[in-house]
mmCIF file of the N, C-alpha and C atoms, coordinates in Angstrom:
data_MODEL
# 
_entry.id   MODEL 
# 
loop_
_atom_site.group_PDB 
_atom_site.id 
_atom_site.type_symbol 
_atom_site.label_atom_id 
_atom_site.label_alt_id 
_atom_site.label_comp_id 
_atom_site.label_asym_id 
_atom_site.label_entity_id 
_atom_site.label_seq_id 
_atom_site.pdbx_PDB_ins_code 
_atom_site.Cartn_x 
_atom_site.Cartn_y 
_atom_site.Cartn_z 
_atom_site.occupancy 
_atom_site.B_iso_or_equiv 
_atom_site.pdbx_formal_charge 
_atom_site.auth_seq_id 
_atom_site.auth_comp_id 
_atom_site.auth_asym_id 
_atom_site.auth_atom_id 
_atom_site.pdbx_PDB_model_num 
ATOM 1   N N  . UNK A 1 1  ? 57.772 15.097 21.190  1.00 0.00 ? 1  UNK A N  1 
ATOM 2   C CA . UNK A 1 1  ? 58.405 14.856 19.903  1.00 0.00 ? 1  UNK A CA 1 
ATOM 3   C C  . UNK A 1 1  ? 57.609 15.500 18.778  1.00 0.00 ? 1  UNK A C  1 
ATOM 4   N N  . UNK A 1 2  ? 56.218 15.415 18.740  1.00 0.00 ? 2  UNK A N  1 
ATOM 5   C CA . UNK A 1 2  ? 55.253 16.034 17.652  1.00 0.00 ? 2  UNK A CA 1 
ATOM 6   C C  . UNK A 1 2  ? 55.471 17.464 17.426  1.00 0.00 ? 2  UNK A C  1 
ATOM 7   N N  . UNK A 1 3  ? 56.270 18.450 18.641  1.00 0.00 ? 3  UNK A N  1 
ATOM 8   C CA . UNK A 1 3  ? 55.854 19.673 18.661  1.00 0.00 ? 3  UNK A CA 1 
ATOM 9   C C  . UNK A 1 3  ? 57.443 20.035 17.905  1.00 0.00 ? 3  UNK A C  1 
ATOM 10  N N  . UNK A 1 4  ? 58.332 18.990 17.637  1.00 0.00 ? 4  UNK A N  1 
ATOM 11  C CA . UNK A 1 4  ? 59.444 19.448 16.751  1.00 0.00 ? 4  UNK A CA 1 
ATOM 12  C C  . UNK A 1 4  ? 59.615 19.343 15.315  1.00 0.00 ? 4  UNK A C  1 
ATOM 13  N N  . UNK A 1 5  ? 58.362 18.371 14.800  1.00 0.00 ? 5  UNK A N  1 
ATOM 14  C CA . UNK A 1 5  ? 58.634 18.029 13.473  1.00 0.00 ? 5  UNK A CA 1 
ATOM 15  C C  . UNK A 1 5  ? 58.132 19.234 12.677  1.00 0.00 ? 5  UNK A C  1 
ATOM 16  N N  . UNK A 1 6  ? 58.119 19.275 11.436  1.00 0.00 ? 6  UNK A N  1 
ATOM 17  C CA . UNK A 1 6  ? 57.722 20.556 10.964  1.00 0.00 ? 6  UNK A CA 1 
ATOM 18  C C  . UNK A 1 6  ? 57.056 19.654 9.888   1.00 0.00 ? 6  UNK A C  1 
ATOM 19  N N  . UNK A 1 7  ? 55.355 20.589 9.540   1.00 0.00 ? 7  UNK A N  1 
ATOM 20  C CA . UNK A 1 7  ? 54.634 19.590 8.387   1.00 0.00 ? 7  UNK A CA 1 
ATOM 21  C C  . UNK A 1 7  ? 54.290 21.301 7.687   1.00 0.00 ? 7  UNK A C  1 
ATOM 22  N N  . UNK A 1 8  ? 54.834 20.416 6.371   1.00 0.00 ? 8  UNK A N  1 
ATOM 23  C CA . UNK A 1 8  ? 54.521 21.595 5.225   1.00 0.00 ? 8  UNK A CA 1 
ATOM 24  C C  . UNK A 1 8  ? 52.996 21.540 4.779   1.00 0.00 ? 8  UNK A C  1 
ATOM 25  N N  . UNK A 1 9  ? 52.306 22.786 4.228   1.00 0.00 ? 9  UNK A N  1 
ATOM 26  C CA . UNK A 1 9  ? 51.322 22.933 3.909   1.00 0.00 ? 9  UNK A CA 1 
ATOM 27  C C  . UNK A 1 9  ? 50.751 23.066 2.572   1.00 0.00 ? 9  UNK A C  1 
ATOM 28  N N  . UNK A 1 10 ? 50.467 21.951 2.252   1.00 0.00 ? 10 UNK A N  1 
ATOM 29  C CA . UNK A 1 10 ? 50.390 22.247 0.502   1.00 0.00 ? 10 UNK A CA 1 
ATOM 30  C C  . UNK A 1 10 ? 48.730 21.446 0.442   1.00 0.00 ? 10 UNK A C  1 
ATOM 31  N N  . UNK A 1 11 ? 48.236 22.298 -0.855  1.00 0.00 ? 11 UNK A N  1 
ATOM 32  C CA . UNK A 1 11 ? 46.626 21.830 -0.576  1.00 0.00 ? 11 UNK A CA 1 
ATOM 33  C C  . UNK A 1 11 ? 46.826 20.694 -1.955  1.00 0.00 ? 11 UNK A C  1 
ATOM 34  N N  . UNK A 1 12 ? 45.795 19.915 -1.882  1.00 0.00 ? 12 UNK A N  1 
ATOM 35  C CA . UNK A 1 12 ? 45.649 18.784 -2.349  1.00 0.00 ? 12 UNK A CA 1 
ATOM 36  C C  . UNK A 1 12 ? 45.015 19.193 -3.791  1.00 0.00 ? 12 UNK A C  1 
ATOM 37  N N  . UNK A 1 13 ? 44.928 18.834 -4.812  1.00 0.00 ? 13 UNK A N  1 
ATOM 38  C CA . UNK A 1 13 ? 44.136 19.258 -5.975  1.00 0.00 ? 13 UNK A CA 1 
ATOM 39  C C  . UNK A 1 13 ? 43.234 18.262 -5.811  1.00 0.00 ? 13 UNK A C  1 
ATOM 40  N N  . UNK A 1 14 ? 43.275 16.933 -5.562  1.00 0.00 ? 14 UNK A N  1 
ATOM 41  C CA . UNK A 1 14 ? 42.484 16.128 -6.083  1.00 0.00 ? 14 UNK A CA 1 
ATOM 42  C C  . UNK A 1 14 ? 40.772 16.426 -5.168  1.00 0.00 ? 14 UNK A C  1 
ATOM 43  N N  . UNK A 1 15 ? 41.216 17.090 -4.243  1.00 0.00 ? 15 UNK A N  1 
ATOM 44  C CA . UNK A 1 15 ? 39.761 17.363 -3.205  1.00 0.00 ? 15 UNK A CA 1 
ATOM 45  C C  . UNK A 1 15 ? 39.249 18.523 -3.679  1.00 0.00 ? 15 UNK A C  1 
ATOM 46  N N  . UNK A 1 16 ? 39.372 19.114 -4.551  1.00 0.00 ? 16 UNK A N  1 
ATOM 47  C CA . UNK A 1 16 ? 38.865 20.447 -4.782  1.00 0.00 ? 16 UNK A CA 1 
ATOM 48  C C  . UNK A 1 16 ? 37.049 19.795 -5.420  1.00 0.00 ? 16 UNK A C  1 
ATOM 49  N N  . UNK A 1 17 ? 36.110 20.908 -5.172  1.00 0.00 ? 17 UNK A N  1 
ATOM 50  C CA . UNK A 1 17 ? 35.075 20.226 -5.769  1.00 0.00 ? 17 UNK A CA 1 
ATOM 51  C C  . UNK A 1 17 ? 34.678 19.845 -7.039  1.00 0.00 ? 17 UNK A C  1 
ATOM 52  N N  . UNK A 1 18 ? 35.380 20.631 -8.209  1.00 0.00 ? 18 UNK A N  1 
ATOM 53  C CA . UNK A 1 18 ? 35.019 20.817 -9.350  1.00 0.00 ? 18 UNK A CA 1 
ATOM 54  C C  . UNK A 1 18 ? 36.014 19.557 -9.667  1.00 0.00 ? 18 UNK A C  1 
ATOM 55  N N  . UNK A 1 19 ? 37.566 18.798 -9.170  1.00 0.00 ? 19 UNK A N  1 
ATOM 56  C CA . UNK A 1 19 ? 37.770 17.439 -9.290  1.00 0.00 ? 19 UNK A CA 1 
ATOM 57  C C  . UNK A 1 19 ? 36.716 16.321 -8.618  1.00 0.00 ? 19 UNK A C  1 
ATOM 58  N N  . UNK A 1 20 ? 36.166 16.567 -7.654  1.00 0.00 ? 20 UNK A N  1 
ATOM 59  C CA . UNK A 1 20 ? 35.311 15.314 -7.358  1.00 0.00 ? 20 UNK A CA 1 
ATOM 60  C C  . UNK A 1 20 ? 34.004 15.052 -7.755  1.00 0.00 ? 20 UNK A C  1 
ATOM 61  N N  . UNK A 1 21 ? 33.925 16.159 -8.497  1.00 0.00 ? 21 UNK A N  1 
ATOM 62  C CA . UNK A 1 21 ? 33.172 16.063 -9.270  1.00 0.00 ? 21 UNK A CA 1 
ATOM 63  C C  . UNK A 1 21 ? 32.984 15.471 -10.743 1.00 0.00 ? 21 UNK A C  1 
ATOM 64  N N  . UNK A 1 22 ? 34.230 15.496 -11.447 1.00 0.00 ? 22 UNK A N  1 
ATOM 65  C CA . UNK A 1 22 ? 34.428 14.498 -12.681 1.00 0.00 ? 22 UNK A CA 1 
ATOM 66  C C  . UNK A 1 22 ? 35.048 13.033 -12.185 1.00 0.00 ? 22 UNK A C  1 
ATOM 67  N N  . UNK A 1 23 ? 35.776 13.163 -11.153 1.00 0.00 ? 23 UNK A N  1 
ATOM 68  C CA . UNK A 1 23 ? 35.889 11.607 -10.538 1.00 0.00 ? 23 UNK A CA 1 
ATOM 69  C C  . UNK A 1 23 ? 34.367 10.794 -10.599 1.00 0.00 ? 23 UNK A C  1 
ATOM 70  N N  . UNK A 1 24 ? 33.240 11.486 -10.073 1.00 0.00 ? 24 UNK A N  1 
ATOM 71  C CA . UNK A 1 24 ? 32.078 11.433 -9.806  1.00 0.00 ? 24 UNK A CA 1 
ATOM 72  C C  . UNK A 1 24 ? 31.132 10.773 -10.857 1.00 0.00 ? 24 UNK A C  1 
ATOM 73  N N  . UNK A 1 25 ? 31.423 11.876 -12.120 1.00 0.00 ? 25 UNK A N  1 
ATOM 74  C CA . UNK A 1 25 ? 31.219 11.295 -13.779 1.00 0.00 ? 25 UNK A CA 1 
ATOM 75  C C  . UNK A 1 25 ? 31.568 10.475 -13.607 1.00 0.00 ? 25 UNK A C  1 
ATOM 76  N N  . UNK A 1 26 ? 33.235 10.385 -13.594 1.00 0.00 ? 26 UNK A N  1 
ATOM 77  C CA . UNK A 1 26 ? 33.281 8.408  -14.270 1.00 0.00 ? 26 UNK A CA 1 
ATOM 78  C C  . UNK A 1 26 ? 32.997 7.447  -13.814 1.00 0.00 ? 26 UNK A C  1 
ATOM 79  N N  . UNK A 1 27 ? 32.313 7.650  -12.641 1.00 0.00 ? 27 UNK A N  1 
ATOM 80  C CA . UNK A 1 27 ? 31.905 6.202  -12.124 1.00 0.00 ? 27 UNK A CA 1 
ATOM 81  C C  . UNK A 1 27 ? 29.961 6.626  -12.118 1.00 0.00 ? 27 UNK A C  1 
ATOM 82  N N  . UNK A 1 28 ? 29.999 7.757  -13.174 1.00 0.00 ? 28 UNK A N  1 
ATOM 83  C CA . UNK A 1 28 ? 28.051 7.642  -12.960 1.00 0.00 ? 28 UNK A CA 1 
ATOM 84  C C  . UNK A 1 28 ? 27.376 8.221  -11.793 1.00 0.00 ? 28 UNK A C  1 
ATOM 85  N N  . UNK A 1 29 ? 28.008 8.781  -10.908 1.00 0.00 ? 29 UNK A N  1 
ATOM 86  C CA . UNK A 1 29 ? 27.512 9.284  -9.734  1.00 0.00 ? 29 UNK A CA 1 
ATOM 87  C C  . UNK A 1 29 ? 26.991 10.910 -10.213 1.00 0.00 ? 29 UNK A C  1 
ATOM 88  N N  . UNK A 1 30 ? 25.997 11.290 -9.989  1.00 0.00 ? 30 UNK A N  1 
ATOM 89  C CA . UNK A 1 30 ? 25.095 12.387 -10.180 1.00 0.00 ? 30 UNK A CA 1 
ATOM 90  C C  . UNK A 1 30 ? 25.863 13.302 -8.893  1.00 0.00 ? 30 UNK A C  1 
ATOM 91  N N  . UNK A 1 31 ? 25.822 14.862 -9.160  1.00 0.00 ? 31 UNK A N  1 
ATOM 92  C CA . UNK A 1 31 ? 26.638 15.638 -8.356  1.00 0.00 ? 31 UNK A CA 1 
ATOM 93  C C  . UNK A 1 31 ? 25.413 16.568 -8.006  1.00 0.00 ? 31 UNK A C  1 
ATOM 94  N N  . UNK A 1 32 ? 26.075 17.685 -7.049  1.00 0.00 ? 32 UNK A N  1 
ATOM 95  C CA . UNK A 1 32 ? 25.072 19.080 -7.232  1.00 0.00 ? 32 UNK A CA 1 
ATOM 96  C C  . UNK A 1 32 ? 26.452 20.164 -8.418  1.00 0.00 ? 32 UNK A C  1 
ATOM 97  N N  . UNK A 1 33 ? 26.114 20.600 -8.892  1.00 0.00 ? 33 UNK A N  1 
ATOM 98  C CA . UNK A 1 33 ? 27.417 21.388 -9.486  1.00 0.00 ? 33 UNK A CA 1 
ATOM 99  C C  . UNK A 1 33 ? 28.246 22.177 -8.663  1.00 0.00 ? 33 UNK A C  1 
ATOM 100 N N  . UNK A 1 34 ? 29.609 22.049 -8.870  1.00 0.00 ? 34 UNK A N  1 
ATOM 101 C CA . UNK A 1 34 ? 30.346 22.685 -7.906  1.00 0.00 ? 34 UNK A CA 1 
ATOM 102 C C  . UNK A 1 34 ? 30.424 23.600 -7.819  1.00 0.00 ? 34 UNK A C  1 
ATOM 103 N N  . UNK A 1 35 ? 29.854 24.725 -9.082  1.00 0.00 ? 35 UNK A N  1 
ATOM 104 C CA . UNK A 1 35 ? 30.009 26.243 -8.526  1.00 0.00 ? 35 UNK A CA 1 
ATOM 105 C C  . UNK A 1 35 ? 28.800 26.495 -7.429  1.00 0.00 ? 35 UNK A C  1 
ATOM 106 N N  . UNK A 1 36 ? 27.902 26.010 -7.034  1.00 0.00 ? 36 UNK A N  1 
ATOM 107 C CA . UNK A 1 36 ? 26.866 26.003 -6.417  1.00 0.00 ? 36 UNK A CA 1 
ATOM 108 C C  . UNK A 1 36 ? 26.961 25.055 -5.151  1.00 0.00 ? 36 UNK A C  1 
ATOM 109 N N  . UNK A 1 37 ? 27.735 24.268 -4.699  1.00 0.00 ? 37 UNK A N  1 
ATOM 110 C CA . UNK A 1 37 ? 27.494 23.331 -4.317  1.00 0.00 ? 37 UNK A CA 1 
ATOM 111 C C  . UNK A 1 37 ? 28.325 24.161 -2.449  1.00 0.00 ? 37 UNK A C  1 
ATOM 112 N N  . UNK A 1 38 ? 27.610 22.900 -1.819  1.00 0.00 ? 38 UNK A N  1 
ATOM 113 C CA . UNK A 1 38 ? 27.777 23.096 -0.453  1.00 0.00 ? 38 UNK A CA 1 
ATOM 114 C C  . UNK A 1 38 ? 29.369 22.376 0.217   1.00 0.00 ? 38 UNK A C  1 
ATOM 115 N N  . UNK A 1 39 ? 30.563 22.562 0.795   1.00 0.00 ? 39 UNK A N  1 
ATOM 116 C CA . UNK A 1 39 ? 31.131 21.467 1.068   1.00 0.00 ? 39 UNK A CA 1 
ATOM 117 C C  . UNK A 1 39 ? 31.993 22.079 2.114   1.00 0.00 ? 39 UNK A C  1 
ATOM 118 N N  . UNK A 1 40 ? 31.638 20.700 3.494   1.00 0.00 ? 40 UNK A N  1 
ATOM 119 C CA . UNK A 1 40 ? 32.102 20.602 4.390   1.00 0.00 ? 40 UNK A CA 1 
ATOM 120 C C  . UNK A 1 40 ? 33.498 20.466 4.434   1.00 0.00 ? 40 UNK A C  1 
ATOM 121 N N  . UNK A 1 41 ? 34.614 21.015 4.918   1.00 0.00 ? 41 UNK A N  1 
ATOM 122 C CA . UNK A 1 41 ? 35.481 20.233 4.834   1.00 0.00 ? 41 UNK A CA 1 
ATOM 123 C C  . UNK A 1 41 ? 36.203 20.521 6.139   1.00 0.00 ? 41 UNK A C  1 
ATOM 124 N N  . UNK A 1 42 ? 36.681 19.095 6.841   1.00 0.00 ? 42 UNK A N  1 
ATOM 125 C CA . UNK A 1 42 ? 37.716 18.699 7.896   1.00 0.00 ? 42 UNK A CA 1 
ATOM 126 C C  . UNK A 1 42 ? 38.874 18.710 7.429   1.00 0.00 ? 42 UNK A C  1 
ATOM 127 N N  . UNK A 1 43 ? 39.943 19.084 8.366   1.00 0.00 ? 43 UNK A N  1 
ATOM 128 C CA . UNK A 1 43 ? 41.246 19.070 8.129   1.00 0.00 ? 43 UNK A CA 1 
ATOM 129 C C  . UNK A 1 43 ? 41.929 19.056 9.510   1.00 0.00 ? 43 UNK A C  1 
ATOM 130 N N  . UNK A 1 44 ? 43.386 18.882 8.890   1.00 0.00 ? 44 UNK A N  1 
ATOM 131 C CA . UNK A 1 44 ? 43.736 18.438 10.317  1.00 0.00 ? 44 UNK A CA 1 
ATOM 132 C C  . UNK A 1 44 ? 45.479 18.615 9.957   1.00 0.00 ? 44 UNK A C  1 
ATOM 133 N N  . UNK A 1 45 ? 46.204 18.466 10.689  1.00 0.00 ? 45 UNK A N  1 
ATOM 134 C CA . UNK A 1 45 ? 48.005 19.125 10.789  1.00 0.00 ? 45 UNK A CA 1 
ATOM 135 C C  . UNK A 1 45 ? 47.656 20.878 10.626  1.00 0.00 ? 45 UNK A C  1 
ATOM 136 N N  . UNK A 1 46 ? 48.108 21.436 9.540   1.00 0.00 ? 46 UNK A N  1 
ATOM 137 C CA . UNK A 1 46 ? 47.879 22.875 9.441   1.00 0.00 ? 46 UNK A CA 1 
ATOM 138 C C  . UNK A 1 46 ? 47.035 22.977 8.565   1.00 0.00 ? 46 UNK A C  1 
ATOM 139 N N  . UNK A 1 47 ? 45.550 22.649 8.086   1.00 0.00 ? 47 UNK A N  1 
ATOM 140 C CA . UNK A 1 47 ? 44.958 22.521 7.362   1.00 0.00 ? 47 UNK A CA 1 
ATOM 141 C C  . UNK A 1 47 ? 45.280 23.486 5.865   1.00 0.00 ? 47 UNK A C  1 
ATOM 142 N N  . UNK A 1 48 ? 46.305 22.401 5.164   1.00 0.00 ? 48 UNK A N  1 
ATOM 143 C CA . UNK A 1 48 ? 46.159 22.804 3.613   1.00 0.00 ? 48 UNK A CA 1 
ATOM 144 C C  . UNK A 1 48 ? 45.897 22.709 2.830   1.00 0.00 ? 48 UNK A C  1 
ATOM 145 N N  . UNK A 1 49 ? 44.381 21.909 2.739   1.00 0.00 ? 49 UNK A N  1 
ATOM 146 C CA . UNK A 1 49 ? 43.593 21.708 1.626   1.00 0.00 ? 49 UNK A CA 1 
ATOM 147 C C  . UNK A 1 49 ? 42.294 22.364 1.298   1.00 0.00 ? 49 UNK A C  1 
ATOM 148 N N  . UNK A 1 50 ? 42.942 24.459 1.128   1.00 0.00 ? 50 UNK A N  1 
ATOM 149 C CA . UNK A 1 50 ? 41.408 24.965 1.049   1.00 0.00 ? 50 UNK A CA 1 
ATOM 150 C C  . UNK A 1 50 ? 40.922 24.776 -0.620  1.00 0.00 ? 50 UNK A C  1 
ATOM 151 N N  . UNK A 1 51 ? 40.032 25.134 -0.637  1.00 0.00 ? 51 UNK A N  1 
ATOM 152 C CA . UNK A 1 51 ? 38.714 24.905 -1.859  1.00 0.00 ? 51 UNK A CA 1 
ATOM 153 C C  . UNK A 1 51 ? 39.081 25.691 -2.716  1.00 0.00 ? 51 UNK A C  1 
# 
């Protein structure tokens, strides 16, 4: 059944680094800056959440 459904690929804004990074601000959390910064990222269906 999985191999008939069809999943669209659209990337997420809110994961980008330079957003989790002011999410980050408002709760006081210290970052590395995102133009510099290192980030892993997992994905999974057709992975559409690039950076």
């Amino acid at each position: 059944m999985a191999q008939k459904l069809l999943y669209t690929s659209q990337p997420f804004f809110f994961t980008q680094p330079t957003v989790l990074a002011a999410m980050a601000a408002l709760y006081g959390v210290d970052t590395a800056p995102p133009e510099t910064a290192r980030v892993l990222e997992l994905g999974c269906a057709s992975g559409g959440t690039p950076c």
